[in-house]
Every structure is written in C-alpha cells, then in structure tokens.
C-alpha positions as a printed NumPy array, in Angstrom:
array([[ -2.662, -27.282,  27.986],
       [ -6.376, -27.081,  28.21 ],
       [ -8.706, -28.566,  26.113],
       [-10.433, -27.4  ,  23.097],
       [-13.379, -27.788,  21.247],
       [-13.657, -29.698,  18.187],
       [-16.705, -29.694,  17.048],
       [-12.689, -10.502,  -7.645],
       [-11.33 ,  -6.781,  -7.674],
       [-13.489,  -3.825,  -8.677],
       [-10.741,  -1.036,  -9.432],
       [ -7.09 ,  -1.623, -10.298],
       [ -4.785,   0.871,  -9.611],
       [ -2.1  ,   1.801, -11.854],
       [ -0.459,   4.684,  -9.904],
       [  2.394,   3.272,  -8.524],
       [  4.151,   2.464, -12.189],
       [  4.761,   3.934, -15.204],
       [  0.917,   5.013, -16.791],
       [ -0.076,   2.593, -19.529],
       [ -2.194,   3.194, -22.58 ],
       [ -5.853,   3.486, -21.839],
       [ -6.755,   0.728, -23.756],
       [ -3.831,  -1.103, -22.049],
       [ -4.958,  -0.418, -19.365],
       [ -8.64 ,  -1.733, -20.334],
       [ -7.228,  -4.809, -21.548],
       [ -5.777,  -5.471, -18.064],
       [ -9.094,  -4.577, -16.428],
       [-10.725,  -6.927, -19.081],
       [ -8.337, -10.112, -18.203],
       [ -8.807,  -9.213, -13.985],
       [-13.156,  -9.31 , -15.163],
       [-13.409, -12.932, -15.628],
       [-15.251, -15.568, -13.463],
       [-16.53 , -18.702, -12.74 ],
       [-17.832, -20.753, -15.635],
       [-16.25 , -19.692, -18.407],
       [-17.466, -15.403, -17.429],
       [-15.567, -12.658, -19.326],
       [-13.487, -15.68 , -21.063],
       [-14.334, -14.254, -24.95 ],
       [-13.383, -10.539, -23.853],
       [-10.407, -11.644, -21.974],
       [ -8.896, -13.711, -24.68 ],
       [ -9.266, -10.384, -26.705],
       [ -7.762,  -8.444, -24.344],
       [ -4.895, -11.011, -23.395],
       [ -3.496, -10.639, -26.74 ],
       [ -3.456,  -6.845, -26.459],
       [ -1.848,  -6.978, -23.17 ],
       [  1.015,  -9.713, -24.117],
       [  1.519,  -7.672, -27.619],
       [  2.146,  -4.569, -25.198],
       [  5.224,  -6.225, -23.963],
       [  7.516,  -5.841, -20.778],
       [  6.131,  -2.559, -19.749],
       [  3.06 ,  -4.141, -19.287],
       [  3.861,  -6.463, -16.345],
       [  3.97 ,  -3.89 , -13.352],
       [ -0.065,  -3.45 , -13.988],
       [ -0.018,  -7.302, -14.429],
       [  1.075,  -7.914, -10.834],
       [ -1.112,  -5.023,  -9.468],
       [ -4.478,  -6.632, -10.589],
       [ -3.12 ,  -9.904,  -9.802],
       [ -4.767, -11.582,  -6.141],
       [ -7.505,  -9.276,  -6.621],
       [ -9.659, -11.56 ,  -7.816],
       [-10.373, -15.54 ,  -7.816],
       [ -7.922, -18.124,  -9.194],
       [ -9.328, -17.807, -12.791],
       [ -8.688, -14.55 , -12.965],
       [ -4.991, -15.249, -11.647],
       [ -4.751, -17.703, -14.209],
       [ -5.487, -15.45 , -17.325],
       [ -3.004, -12.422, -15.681],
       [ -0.264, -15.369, -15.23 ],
       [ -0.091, -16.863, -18.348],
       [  0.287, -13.133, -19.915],
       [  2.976, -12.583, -17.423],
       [  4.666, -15.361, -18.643],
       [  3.99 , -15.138, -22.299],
       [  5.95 , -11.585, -22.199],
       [  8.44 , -12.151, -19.932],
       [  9.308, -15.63 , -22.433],
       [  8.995, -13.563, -25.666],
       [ 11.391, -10.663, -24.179],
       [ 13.497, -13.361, -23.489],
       [ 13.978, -13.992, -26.843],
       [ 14.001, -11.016, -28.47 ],
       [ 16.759,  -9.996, -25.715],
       [ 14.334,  -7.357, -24.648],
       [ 15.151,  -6.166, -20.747],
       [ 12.433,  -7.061, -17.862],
       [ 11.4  ,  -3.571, -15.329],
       [ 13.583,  -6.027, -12.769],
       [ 13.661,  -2.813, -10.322],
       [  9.95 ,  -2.591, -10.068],
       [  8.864,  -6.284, -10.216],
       [ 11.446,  -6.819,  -7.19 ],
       [ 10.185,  -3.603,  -5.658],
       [  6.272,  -4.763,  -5.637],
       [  7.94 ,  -8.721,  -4.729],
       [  9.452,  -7.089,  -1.196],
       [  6.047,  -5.594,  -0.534],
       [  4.332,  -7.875,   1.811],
       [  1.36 ,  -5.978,   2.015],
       [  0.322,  -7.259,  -1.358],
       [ -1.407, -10.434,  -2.823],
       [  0.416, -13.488,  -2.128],
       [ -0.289, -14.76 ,  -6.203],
       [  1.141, -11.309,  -7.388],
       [  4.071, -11.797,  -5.031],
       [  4.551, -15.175,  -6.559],
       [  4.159, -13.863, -10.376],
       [  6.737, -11.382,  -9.587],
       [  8.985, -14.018,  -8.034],
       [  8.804, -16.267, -11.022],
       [  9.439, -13.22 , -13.485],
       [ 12.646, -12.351, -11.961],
       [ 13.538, -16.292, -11.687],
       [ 12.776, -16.307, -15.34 ],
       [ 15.18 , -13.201, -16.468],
       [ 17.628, -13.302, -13.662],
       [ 18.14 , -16.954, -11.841],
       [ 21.278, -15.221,  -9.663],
       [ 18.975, -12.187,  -8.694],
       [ 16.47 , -14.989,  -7.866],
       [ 18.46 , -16.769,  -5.593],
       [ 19.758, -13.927,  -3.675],
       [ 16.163, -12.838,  -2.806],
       [ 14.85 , -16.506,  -1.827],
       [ 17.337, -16.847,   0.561],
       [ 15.756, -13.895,   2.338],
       [ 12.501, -15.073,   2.239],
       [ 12.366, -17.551,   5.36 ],
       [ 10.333, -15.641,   7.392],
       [  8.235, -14.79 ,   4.509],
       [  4.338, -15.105,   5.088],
       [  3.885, -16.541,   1.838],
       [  3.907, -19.517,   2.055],
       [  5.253, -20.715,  -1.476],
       [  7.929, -18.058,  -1.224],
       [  9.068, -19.318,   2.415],
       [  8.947, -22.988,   0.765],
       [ 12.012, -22.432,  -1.182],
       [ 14.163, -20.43 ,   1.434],
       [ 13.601, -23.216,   3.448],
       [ 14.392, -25.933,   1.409],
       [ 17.588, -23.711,   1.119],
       [ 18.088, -24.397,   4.675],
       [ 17.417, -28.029,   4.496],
       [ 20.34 , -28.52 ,   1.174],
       [ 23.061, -26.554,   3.121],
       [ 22.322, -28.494,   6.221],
       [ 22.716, -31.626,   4.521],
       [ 26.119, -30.678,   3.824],
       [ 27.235, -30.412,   7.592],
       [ 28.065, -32.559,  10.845],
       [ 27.62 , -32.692,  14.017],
       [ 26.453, -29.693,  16.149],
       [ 26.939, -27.829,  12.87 ],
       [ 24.33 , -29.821,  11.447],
       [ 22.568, -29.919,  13.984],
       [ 22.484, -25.795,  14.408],
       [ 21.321, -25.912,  10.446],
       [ 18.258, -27.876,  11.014],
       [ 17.079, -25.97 ,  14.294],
       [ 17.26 , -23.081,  12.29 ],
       [ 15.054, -24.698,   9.375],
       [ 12.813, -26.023,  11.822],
       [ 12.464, -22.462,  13.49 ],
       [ 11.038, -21.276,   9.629],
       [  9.102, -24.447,   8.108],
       [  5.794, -24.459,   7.556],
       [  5.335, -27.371,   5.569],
       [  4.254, -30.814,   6.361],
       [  7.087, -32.943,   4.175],
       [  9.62 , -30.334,   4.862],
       [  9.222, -30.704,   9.035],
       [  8.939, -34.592,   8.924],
       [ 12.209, -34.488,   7.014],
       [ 13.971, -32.06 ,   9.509],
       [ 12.573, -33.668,  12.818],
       [ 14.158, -37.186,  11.093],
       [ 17.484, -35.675,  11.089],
       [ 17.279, -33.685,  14.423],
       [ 16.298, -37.598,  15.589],
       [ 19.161, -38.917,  14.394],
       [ 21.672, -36.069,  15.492],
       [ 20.639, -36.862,  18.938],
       [ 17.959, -34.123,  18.921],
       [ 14.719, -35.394,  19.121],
       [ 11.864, -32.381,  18.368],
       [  7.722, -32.236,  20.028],
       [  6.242, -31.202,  17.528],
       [  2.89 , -30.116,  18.984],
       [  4.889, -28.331,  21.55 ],
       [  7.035, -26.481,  19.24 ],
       [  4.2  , -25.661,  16.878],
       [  1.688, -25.286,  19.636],
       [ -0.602, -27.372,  18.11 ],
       [ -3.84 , -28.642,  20.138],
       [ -3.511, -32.21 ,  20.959],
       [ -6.123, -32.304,  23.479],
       [ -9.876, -31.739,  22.807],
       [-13.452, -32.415,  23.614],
       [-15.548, -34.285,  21.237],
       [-19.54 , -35.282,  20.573],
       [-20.999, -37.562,  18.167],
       [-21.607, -38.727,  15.88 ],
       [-24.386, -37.595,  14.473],
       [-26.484, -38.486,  11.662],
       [-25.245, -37.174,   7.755],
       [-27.377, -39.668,   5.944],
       [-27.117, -38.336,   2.075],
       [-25.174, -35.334,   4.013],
       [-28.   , -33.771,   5.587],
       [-25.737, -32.654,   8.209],
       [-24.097, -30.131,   6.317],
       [-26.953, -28.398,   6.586],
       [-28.304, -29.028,  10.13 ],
       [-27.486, -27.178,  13.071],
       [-26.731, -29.914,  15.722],
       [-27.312, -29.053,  19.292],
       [-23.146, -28.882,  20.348],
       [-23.351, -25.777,  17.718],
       [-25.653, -23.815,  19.26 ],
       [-24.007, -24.135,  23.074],
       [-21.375, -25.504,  24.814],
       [-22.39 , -27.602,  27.499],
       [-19.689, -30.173,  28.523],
       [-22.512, -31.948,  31.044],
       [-24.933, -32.18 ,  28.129],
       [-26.271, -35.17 ,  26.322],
       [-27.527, -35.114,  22.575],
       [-29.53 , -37.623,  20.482],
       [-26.837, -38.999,  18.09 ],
       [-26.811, -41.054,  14.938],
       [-27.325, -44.305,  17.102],
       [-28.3  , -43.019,  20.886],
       [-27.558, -40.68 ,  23.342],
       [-24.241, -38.952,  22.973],
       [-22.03 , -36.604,  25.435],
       [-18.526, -34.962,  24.882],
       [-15.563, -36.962,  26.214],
       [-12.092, -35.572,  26.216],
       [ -9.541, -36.588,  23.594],
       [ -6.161, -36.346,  23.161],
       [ -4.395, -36.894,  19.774],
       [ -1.193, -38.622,  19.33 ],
       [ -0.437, -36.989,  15.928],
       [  2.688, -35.42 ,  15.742],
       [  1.621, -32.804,  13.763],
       [ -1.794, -32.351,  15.854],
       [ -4.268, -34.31 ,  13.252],
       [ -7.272, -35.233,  14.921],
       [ -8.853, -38.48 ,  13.547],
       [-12.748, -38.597,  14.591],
       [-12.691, -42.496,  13.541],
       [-10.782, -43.166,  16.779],
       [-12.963, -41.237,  19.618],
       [-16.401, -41.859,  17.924],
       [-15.498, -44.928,  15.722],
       [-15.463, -45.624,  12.174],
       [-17.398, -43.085,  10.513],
       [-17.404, -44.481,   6.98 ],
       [-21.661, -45.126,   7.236]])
C-alpha cells in the first residue's frame, strides 16, 4: 500500500402525497423554518400544534421536509411525527403505513426522514418493522444498517462451528460500526478465523507525517502551515520547537486510528 498524507430547505414539496390544507401545509413549512438559537421557535410552536392536531394524514409531508434542514429543524418535525403517530395509537386511528414504507425504501431521500419513517412504522407495526430491518444490511444509512446488522450478530450467536462461523463473515461483510466489528472479529478469533481489519476495510495504515507545529491559544486553526500549501516530502519546516520534516508512519490500529502523540510525541502543550 502506499503512503498517504496526513496532514435548511427553501421549498418543500408536497406532490408526491395526498395535498394537505394550505395552512397545513404552512404549518409544516413553519416547523422546517427554524434555526440556530432559538430562530422561528415562537412560530413553530404555533404551527406544531396545528400540524399534530391535523393528525395521521399529516405525516407523509412530515417526512418530506424532514433532512432538509439542520438538526433543529429535524427535531421540531420529529417530535410532531411522534406526537401523532402516539395519539393515533390511542385513539386506534390507522397510520398511511403504505406511503411511510414507500418514502422509507427510497434511498434517494434524507437519511433523518428515512429514520422518522422507520420509527413510525416500528411504532404502529413492530412485525412490519422487523421484516423491513432485516433488509436493510446494505442500507447506506447508517442507523438503519445498525439494526440489520445487529440482526446478523443475534442469529449468529445462536450457531456453531462453520455455521457460525459463515454468520459472522456475513455480518462482517455489512458492519459499519466500531463496537459491532470488534465484537464480530472476537468471535471470528475464536472460531479459528482471525480477520485484518485494515485490509478488509482498506483502511490507511501507512502515512507521512510533519510537526508539530505551534497552536499556542489555537492559533493554528487559523494558520496556514507550510505542509498545506505543498507537498514536498524533502522539505523542512520551522516547527513548534525546531526544524521539522515528514517521516513515514505506519499505524498499528486495527481499525486504522492514527495517534499523532506517537510519531511527533505528546502533544498535550
């Protein structure tokens, strides 16, 4: 392997469902409006009511503005997805299941909407719910592929031998996540199987590094150091304490970390 180098939502559309009432449809606009520090907050607790009031047939424009704009936004449209799925819950009311598990299977959009509509068909149909996660190992949502996998992991747990061992090669094949990979490569380990990491993941273990240089009171976030402007493996570079030059580095991480304390020393100052 060779080295490396280390060194909100405007419109929302409404035309795929059912058309809302225009002042629905304003509320929803109102809720996706908000911002940092508290922005939009007094119109969208107006308009939150108004849209959890409108009930189920609300949710399909939910999930549409949902992703569109930053996590506060997501927030308000969340908690009035969940408000109406609980209170049609209660009052037995039925959920648009076809179209929330339509937009779910459309990977093209927002991974937070994709979630919402996940959790509002967990919500008013666990059995539905589990049928679709176990699809969803390949899924490039992360959170959605989290479950599937952990699937994997619970029916894998429940075999021997090569069968087991078949199970977790197949989980490893979809995992994504940190916990989830250290607890798979453990039992590959002790079925005999014993998994690279960085070479199934590709990760870069081996890398060229300069420094350090000087972030007194962080100034460096700010300067443009001279291994930024040009790469120049022969070069040298007034450092934090002297001359500097890059030096090659290889990490022994198995998931491809790379720990600047141990080429360059502590960095802690």
């Amino acid at each position: 392997m060779l080295p490396r180098l280390a060194f909100f939502f405007t419109t929302v559309g409404f035309a795929a469902f059912a058309p809302l009432h225009a002042a629905v449809e304003d509320s929803v606009k109102a809720l996706a409006a908000t911002g940092r520090e508290g922005a939009g907050n007094e119109a969208a607790s107006a308009a939150w009511k108004k849209v959890v009031a409108e009930g189920p047939k609300a949710l399909p424009a939910l999930l549409v503005a949902t992703g569109k704009g930053g996590p506060v936004t997501d927030n308000w449209l969340r908690l009035a997805g969940d408000a109406i799925a609980d209170a049609a819950l209660r009052d037995k009311q039925p959920l648009p299941i076809a179209e929330i598990e339509a937009f779910l299977k459309d990977t093209k959009n927002p991974a937070p909407a994709r979630q919402l509509a996940f959790d509002l068909i967990g919500k008013a149909d666990a059995t539905l719910a589990d049928k679709i996660e176990a699809g969803l190992v390949n899924d490039p949502v992360q959170e959605l592929r989290r479950g599937a996998v952990q699937r994997l992991l619970d029916a894998a747990k429940k075999q021997s031998g090569d069968k087991a061992k078949a199970a977790y090669l197949h989980a490893l094949d979809a995992v994504r996540d940190e916990d989830q990979t250290n607890v798979i490569a453990g039992e590959l380990k002790k079925l005999g199987t014993p998994v690279d990491l960085p070479k199934h993941f590709g990760f870069l273990m081996q890398w060229n590094v300069a420094g350090p240089f000087d972030n007194t009171e962080r100034k460096g976030f700010e300067t443009v150091f001279p291994p930024e402007r040009a790469v120049k493996l022969d070069a040298q570079y007034d450092g934090k304490k002297g001359k500097v030059k890059w030096r090659p580095f290889t990490s022994k991480n198995e998931t491809g970390k790379l720990d600047f304390n141990k080429p360059l020393g502590s960095l802690r100052k």
